[in-house]
C-alpha positions as CSV (number, residue, x, y, z in Angstrom):
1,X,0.0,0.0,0.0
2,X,3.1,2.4,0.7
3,X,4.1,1.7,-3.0
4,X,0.6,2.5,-4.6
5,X,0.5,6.0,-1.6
6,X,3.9,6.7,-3.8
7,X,2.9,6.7,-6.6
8,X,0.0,8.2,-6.3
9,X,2.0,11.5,-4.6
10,X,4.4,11.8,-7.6
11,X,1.9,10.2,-10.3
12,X,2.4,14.0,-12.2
13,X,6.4,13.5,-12.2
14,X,6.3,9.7,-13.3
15,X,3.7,11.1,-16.2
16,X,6.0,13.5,-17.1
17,X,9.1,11.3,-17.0
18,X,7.5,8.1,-18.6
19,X,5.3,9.5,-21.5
20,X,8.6,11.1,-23.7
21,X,9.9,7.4,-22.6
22,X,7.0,5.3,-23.8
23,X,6.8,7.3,-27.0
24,X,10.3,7.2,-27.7
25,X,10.5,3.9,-29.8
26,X,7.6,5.8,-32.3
27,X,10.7,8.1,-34.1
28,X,13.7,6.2,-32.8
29,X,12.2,3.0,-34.9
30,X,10.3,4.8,-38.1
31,X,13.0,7.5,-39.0
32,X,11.1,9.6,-40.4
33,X,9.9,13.8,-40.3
34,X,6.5,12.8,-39.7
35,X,7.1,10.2,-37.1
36,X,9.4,12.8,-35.3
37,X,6.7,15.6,-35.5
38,X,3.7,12.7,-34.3
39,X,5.9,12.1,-31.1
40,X,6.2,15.8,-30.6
41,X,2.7,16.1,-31.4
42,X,1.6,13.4,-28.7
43,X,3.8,14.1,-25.8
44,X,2.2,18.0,-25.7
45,X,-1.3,17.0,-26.3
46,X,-0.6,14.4,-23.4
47,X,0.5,16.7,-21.4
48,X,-2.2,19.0,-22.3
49,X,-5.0,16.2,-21.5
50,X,-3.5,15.6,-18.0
51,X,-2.1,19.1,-17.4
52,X,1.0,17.0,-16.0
53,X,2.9,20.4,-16.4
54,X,1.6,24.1,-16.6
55,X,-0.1,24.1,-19.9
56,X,2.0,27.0,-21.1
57,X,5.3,25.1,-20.3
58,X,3.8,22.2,-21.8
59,X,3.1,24.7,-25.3
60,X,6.8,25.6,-25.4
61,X,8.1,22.2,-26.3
62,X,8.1,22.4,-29.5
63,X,10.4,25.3,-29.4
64,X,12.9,22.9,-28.3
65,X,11.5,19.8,-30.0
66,X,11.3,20.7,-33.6
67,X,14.9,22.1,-34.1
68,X,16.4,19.1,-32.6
69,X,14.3,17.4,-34.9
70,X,15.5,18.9,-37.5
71,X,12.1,19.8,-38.5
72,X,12.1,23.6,-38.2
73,X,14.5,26.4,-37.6
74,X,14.3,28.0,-33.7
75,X,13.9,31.3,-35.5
76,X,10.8,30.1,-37.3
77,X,9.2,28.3,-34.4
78,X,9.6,31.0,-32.6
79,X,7.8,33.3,-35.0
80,X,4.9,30.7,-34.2
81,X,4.0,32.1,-30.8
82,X,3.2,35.9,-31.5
83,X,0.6,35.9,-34.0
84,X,-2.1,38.4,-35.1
85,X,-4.1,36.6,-32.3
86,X,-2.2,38.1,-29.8
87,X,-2.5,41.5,-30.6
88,X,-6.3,41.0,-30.6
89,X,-6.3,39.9,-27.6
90,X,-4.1,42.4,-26.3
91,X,-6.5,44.7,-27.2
92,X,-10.0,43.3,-26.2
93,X,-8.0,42.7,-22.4
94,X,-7.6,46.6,-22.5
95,X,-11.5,46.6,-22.7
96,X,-11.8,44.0,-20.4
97,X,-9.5,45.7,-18.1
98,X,-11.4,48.9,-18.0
99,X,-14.6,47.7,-18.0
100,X,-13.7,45.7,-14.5
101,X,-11.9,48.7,-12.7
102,X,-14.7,51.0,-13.4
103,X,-16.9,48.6,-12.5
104,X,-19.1,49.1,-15.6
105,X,-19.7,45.4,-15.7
106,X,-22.0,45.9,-12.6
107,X,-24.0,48.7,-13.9
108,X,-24.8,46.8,-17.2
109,X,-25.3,43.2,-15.0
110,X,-28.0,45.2,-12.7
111,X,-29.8,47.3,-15.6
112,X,-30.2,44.0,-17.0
113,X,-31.8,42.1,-14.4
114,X,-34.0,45.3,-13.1
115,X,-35.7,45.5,-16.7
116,X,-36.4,42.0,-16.7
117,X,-38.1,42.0,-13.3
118,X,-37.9,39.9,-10.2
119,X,-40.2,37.1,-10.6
120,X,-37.5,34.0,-10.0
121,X,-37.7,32.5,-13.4
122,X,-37.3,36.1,-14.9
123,X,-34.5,36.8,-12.6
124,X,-32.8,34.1,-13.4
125,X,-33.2,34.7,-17.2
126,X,-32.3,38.6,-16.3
127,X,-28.9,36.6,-15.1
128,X,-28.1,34.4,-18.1
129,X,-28.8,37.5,-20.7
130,X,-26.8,39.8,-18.6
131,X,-23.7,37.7,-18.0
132,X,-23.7,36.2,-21.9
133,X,-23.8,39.6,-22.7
134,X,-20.9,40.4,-20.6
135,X,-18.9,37.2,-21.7
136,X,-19.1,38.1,-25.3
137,X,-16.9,40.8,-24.5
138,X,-14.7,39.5,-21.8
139,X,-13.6,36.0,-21.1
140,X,-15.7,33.2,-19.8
141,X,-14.2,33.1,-16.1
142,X,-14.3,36.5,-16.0
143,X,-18.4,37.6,-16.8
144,X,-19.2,34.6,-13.9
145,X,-16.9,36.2,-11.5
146,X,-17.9,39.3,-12.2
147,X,-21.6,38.3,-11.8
148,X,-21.2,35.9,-9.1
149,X,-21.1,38.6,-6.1
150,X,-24.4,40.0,-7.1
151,X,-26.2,36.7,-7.5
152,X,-24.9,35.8,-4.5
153,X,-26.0,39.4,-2.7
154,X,-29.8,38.7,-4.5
155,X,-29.8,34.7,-3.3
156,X,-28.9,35.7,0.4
157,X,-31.0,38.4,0.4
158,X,-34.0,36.1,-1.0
159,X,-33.2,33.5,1.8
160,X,-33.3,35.9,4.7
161,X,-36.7,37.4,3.7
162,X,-38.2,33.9,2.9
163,X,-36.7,32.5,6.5
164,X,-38.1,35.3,8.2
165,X,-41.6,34.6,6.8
166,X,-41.4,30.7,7.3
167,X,-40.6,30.9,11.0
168,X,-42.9,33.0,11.9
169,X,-45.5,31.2,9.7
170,X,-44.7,27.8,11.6
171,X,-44.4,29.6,15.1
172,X,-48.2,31.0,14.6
173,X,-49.5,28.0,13.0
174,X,-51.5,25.5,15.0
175,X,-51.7,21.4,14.5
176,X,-49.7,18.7,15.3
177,X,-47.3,19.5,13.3
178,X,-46.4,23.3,15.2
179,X,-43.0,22.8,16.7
180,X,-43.4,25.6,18.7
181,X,-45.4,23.2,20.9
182,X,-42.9,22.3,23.1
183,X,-39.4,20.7,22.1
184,X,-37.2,19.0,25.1
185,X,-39.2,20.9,27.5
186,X,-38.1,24.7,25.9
187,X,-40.5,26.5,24.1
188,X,-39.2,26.6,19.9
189,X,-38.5,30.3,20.2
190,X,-35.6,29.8,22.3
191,X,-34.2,28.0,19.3
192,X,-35.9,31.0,16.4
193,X,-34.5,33.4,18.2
194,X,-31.0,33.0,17.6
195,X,-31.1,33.5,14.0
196,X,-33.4,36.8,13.9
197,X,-31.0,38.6,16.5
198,X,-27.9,37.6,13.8
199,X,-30.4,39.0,11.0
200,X,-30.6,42.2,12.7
201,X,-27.1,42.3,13.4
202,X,-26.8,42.6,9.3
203,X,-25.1,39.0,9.1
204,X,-25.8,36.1,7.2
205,X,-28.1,33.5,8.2
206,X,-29.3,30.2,6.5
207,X,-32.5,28.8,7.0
208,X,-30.4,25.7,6.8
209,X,-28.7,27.0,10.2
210,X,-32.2,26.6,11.7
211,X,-33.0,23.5,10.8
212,X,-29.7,22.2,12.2
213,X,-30.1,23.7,15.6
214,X,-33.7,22.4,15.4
215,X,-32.5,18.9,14.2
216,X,-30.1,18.7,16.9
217,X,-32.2,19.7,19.6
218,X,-34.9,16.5,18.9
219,X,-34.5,13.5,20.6
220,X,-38.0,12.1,20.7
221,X,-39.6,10.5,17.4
222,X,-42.9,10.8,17.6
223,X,-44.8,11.2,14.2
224,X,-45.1,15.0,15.5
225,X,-41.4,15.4,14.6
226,X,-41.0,13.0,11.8
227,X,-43.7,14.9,9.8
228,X,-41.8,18.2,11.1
229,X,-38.6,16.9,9.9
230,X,-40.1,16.3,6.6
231,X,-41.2,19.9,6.0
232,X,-37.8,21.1,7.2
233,X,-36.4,18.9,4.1
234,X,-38.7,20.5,2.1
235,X,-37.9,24.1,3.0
236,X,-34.0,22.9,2.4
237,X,-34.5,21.9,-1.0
238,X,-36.8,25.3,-2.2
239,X,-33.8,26.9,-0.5
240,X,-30.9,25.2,-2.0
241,X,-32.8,25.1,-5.4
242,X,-32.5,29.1,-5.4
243,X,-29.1,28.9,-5.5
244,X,-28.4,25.9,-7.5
245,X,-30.3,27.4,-9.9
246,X,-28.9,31.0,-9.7
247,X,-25.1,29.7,-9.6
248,X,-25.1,27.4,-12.9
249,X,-27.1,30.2,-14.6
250,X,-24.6,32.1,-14.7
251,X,-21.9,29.4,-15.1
252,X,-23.5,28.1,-18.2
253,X,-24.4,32.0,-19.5
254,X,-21.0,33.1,-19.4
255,X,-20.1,30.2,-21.7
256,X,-22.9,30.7,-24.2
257,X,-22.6,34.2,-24.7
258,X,-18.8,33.7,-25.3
259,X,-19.8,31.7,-28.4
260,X,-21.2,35.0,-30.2
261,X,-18.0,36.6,-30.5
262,X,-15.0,35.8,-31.8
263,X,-13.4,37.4,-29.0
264,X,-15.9,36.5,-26.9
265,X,-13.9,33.0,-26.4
266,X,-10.3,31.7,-26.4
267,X,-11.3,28.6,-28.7
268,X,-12.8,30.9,-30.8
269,X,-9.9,33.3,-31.3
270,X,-7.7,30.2,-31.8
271,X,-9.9,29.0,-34.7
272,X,-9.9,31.9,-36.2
273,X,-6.5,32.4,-36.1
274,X,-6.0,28.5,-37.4
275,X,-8.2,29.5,-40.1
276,X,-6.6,32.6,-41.6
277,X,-3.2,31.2,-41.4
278,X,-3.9,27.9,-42.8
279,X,-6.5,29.5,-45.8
280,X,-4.8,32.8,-46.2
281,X,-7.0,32.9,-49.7
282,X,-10.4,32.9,-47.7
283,X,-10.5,35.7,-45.9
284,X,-14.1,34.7,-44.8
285,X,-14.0,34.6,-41.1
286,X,-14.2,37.5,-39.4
287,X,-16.0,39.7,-36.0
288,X,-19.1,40.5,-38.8
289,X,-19.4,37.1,-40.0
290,X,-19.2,35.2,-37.0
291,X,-21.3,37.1,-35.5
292,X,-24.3,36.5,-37.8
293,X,-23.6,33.0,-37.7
294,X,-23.9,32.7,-34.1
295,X,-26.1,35.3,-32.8
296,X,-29.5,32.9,-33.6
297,X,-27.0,29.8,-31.9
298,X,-26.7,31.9,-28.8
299,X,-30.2,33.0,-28.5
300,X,-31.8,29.9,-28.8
301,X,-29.5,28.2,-26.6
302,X,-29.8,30.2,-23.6
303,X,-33.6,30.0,-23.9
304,X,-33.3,26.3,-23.6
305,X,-31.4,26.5,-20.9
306,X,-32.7,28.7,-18.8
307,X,-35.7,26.5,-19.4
308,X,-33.9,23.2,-18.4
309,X,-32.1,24.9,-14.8
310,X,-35.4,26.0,-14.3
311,X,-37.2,23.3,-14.6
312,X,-34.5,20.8,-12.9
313,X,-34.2,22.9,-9.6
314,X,-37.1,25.7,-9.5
315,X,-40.0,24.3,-11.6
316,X,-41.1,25.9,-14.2
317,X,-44.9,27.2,-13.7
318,X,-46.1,29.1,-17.2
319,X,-49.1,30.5,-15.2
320,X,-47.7,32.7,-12.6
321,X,-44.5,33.6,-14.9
322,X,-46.7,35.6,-17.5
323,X,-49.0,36.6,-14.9
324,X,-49.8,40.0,-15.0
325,X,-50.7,42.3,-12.2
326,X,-50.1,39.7,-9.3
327,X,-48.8,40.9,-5.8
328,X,-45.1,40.4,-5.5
329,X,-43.8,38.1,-3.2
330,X,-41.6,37.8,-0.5
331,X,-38.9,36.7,-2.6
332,X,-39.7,39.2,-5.2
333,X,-39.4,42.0,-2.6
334,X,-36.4,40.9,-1.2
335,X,-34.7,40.6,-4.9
336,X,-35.8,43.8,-6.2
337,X,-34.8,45.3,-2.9
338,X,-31.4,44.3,-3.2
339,X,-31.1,44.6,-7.1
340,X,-32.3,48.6,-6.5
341,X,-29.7,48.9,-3.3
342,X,-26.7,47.8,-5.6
343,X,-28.1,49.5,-8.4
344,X,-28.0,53.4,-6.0
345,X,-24.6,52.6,-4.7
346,X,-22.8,52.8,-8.0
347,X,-24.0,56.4,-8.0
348,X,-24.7,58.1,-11.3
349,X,-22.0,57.1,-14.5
350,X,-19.2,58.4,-13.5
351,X,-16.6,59.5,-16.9
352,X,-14.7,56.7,-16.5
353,X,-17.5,54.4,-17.0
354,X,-18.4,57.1,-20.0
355,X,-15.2,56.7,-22.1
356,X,-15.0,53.3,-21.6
357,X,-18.5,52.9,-22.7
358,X,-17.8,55.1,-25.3
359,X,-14.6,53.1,-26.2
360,X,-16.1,49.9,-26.4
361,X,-19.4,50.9,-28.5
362,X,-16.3,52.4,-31.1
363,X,-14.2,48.8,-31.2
364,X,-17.7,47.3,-32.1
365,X,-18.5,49.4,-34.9
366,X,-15.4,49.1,-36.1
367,X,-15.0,45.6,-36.3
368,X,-18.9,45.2,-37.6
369,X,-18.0,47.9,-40.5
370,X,-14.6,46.4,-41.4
371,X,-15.7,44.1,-43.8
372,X,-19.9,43.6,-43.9
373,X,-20.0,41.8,-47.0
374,X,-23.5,43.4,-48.2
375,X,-21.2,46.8,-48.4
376,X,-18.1,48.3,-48.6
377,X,-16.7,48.8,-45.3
378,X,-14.2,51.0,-44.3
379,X,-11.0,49.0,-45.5
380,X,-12.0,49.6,-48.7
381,X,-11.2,53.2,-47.8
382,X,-7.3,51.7,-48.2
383,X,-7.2,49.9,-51.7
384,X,-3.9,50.2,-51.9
385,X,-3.5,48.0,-48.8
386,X,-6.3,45.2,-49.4
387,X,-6.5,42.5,-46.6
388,X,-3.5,44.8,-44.3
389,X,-6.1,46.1,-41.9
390,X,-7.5,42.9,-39.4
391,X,-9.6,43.1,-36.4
392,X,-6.2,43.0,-34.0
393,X,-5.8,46.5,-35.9
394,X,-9.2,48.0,-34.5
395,X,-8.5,46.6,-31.6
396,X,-5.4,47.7,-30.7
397,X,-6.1,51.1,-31.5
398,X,-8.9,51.4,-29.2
399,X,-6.8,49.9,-26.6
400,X,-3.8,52.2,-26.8
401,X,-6.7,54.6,-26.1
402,X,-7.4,53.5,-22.7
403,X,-2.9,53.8,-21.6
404,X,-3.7,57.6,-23.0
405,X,-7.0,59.4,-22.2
406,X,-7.1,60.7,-18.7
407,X,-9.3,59.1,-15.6
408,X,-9.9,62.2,-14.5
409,X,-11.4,65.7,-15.6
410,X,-10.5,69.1,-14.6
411,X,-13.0,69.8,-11.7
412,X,-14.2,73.4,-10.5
413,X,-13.9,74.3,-6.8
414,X,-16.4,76.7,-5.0
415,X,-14.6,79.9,-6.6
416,X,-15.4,78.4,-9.6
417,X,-11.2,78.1,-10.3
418,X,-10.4,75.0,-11.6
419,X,-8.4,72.0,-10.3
420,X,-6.2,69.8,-12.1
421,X,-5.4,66.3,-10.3
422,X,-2.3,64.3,-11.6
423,X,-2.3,62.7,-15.1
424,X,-3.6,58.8,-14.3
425,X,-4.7,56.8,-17.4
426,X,-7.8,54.9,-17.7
427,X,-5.8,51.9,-17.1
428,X,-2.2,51.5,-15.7
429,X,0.5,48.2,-17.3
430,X,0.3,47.0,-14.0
431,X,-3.8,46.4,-14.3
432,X,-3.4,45.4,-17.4
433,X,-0.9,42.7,-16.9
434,X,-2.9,41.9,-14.0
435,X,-6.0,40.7,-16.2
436,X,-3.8,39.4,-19.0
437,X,-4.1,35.5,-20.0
438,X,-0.6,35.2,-20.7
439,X,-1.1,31.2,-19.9
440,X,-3.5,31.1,-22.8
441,X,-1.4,33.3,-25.4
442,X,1.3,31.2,-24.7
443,X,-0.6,28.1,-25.2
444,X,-2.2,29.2,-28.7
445,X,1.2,30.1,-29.6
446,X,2.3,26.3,-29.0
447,X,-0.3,25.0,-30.8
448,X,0.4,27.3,-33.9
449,X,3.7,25.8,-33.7
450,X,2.5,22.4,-33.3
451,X,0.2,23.4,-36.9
452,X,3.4,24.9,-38.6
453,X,5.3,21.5,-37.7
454,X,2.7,19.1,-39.0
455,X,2.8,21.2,-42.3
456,X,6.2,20.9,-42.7
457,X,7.1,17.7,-41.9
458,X,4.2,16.6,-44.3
459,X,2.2,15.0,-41.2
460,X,-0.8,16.5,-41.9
461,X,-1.2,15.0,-45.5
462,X,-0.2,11.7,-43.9
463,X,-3.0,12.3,-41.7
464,X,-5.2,13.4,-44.7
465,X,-4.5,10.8,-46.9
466,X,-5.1,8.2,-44.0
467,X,-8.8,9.5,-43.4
468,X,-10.1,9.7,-47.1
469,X,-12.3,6.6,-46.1
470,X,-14.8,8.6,-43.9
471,X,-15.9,10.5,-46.9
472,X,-17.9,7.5,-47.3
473,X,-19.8,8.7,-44.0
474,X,-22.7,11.0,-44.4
475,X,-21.8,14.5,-43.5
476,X,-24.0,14.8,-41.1
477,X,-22.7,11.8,-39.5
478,X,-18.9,13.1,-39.9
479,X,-19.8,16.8,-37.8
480,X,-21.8,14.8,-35.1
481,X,-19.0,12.3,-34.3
482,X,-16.7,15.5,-34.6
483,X,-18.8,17.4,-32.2
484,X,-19.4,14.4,-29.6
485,X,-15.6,13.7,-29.9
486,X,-14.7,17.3,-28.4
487,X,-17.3,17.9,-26.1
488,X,-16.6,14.8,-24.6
489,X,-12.4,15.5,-24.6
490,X,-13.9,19.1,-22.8
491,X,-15.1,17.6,-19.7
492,X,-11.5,15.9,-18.9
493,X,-9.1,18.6,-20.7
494,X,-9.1,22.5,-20.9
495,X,-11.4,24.4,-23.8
496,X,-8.1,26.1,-25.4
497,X,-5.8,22.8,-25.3
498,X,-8.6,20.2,-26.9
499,X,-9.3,23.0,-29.6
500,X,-5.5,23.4,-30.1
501,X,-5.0,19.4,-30.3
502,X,-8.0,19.2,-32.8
503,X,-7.8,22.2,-35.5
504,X,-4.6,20.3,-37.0
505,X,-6.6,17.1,-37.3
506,X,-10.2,18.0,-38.2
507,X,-8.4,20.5,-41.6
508,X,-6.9,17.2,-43.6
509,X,-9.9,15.4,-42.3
510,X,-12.7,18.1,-44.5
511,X,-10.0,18.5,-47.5
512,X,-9.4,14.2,-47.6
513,X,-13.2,14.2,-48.0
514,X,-13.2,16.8,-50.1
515,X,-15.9,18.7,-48.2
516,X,-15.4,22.5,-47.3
517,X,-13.4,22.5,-44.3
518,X,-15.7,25.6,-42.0
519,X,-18.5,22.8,-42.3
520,X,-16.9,20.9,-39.5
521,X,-14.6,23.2,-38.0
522,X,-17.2,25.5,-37.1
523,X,-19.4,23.1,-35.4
524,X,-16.3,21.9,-33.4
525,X,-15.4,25.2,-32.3
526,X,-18.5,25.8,-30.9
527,X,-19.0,22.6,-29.1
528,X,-15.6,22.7,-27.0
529,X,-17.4,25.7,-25.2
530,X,-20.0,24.2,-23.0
531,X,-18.0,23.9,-19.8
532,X,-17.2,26.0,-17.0
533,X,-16.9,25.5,-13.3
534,X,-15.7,28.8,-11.8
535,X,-19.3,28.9,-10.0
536,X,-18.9,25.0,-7.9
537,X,-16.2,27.2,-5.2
538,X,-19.1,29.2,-4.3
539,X,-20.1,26.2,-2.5
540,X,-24.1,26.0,-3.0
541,X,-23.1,22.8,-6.0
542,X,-22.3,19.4,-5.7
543,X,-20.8,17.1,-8.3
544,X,-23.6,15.8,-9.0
545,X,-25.9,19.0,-10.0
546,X,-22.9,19.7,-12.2
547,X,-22.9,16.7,-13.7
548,X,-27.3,16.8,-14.2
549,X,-26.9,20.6,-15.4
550,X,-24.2,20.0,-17.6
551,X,-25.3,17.5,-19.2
552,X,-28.7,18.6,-20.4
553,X,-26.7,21.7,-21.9
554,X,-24.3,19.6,-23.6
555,X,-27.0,18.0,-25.4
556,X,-29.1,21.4,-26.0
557,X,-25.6,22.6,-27.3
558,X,-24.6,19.7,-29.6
559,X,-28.2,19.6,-31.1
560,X,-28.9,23.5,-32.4
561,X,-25.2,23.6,-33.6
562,X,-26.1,20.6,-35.5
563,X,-29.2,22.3,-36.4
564,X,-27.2,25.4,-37.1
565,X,-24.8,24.0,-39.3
566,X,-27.1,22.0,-41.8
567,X,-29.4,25.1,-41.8
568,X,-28.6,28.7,-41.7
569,X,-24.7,28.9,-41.8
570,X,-24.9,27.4,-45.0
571,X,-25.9,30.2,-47.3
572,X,-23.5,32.2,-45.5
573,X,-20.5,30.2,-46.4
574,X,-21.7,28.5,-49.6
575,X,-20.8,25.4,-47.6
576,X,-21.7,22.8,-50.1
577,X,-19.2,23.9,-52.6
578,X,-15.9,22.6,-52.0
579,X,-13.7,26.0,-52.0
580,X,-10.5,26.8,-54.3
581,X,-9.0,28.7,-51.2
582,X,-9.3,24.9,-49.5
């Protein structure tokens, strides 16, 4: 047993040690540039899968790996890792950056959720469209964390309210059931009294903490307090529901609305990215057109979601939801209450919040009137210098911006003189760095190297030539197994790495079936979104919900992209004709 203890404390350093080992005999036996970039290929996405090592260190082995190889030059692998990606996302993370100092992010998350209202199933809906609408802009982990302090301000606030009312419903009541009877010889308000005085005192209370003192007070087991304990269960779960249902709300929102941009997501930026370097010619894939394309995914996904959290841990009751002119309820109150309270303590916009608002409505209209397609954007303004001009170069512009306008105005004292504060910037390097995914830029950057290798060292038309029979596969059948393949590899591996891993693979696969190679890379983009867990260390989740949430939405997720895909993204690619640029 000491042996198996061992192994288990160094299991990550035997991993690391043994897979190079284990793979060894693949180029050391067939000598050749192909079988040398497959063992590089396989020892990263290993380590990728397990995260055995920091997935950026992991990303820079082929820097090493390939010039020993003799399969590339340093000087060109290097080039690998700073691509046009990185610039645009240099520049969306000076949005980002601002946006979450100013806290503007709050401002739009509690507009959203007042205009909706504060019945729960509206609430929660007021959630999911505020926070996707956040995570198109910032990343993923970002909009829920963002989010999760509010929802967690509105669920604790709903829980006081609602304990107040059921205690003192239950200590009025009369019946056989009426703890306040008698319990161990001590009348029940001994016991409800504790948690009212730590209400007042402006601290947190569960209804959950009353049940325990309750539970732990009973020793008799008379039906009296079997059928008590039974309505305490009850209460629980209403309570627990709340929050269950509030916390993967947002979890699962912040991931859908990162599909509608294509900075909205790191696996969509990689794509992207993949995509322009690897089909230079196409020049088809951009913030306008992946927008339109995913816009109607989005929308209909977070409807069916929101119905399916609802259903699985609040109900879902049609009648009272459209309802109109019904007294609010206790919960209702409470909620709108502490929506309207957050709401007044931002204060009015401040200019901060102003500029970057203004900033951030600029990058968009930029990068929609780039290239429309229906008509001539503004790079056509620049003939000269066709295809020069990317969204990186909108966005970078807007984001040296926010290093050079001021934080502060000039402001007027009671003399009406006026008074100059020192020069600060709307953002400083230091909060910039701060919110900068250097791990992921890294990581894409190793996985463009990776993509560069295969080229080179003609692995990817081995690959290709090796998967010509699935063109006898219907297509449909092809972007399903696709899809399933990486949402699946999602669960047990990170959303950038399994995109990185599978880009390389899925391109030979759509050109060795001669079928246009956005008709399953799209779909598998999308599908290696729905995952994100920032939301389980709040606490209110077990595995299990998790695992009864997520996968409802995995199959909502897999079926309208599949939907999406056969349907209305064709016309917009002309995906049925096999391409020149392919």
């Amino acid at each position: 047993m000491k042996i198996l203890s061992y192994l288990f404390v160094y299991r990550r350093f035997l991993l690391i040690v043994l897979t190079p080992l284990l793979l060894l005999p693949l180029p050391l036996i067939i000598k050749t540039k192909e079988a040398e970039c497959a063992y590089t290929l396989f020892v990263v996405a290993i380590f990728w899968l397990t995260e055995a090592l920091p997935l950026a260190v992991s990303a820079l082995l082929p820097a090493f790996m390939f010039p020993l190889f003799g399969i590339m030059e340093s000087k060109e692998v290097a080039s690998a890792y700073f691509k046009d990606f990185h610039l645009l996302l240099i520049g969306v993370i000076c949005l980002a950056t601002s946006i979450e100092k100013w806290n503007f992010h709050k401002r739009v998350a509690l507009r959203m959720v007042m205009l909706v209202g504060v019945n729960p199933a509206w609430l929660t809906l007021g959630f999911m469209v505020s926070c996707a609408f956040l995570s198109m802009w910032l990343s993923n982990t970002s909009a829920a964390a963002m989010v999760m302090p509010i929802v967690e301000a509105v669920a604790q606030q709903i829980i006081r309210t609602e304990a107040e009312a059921d205690a003192l419903e239950m200590s009025c009541s009369n019946g056989s059931i009426n703890p306040a009877l008698e319990l161990d010889g001590r009348h029940a308000v001994q016991f409800l009294s504790l948690p009212f005085l730590t209400l007042q005192q402006g601290m947190t209370t569960m209804w959950v903490e009353l049940c325990a003192q309750l539970k732990r007070k009973m020793k008799k087991k008379s039906n009296r307090y079997l059928r008590y304990l039974s309505i305490i269960q009850l209460i629980e779960d209403k309570y627990s529901g709340i929050f269950k249902a509030l916390c993967l709300c947002v979890a699962y929102s912040a991931t859908i609305g990162g599909l509608t941009t294509i900075t909205g997501t790191s696996t969509n930026l990689i794509f992207a990215e993949h995509f322009n370097t690897r089909y230079p010619d196409c020049q088809c894939i951009n913030f306008g057109s992946w927008f339109i394309l995913s816009i109607p995914i989005t929308v209909i996904i977070l409807l069916l979601s929101w119905v399916w959290l609802q259903w699985l841990f609040l109900g879902f009751d049609f009648k009272n939801m459209f309802k109109c002119g019904k007294k609010k309820t206790a919960r209702e109150e409470a909620s709108a209450q502490v929506i309207q309270e957050q709401y007044k303590r931002l204060g009015p916009m401040s200019y901060p919040e102003i500029v970057t608002l203004v900033l951030f409505i600029l990058m968009t209209l930029l990068w929609f009137t780039r290239e429309p397609g229906f008509i001539p954007g503004w790079s056509s303004l620049f003939p000269k210098y066709k295809g020069y001009a990317t969204d990186s170069t909108t966005a970078l512009v807007i984001g040296l911006l926010f290093f050079i306008i001021p934080a502060k105005t000039l402001s007027r004292t009671s003399n009406g003189e006026n008074t100059a504060f020192g020069y600060t910037p709307l953002i400083t390097w230091k909060e910039f760095q701060s919110c900068m995914p250097w791990e992921i830029a890294i990581l894409v950057g190793g996985g463009f190297a990776l993509a560069d290798g295969c080229e080179v060292s003609k692995l990817s038309e081995w690959v290709a030539s090796n998967l010509t029979p699935l063109g006898s596969l219907p297509l449909w059948l092809v972007i399903l197994i696709s899809c399933l393949i990486v949402t699946s590899v999602t669960e047990v591996a990170s959303n950038p790495a399994t995109i990185t891993i599978f880009l390389p693979i899925l391109s030979p696969l759509a050109e060795a079936i001669h079928v246009n190679p956005l008709f399953i890379l799209i779909p598998a983009t999308l599908c290696t979104s729905f995952a994100n867990a920032i939301v389980f260390s709040y606490g209110h989740l077990t595995v299990m919900d998790m695992v009864k949430a997520g996968l409802g939405i995995n199959i909502i997720g897999v079926a309208v992209v599949m939907l999406a895909i056969m349907t209305w993204i064709v016309p917009i690619f002309d995906l049925y004709t096999y391409p020149s640029w392919a």
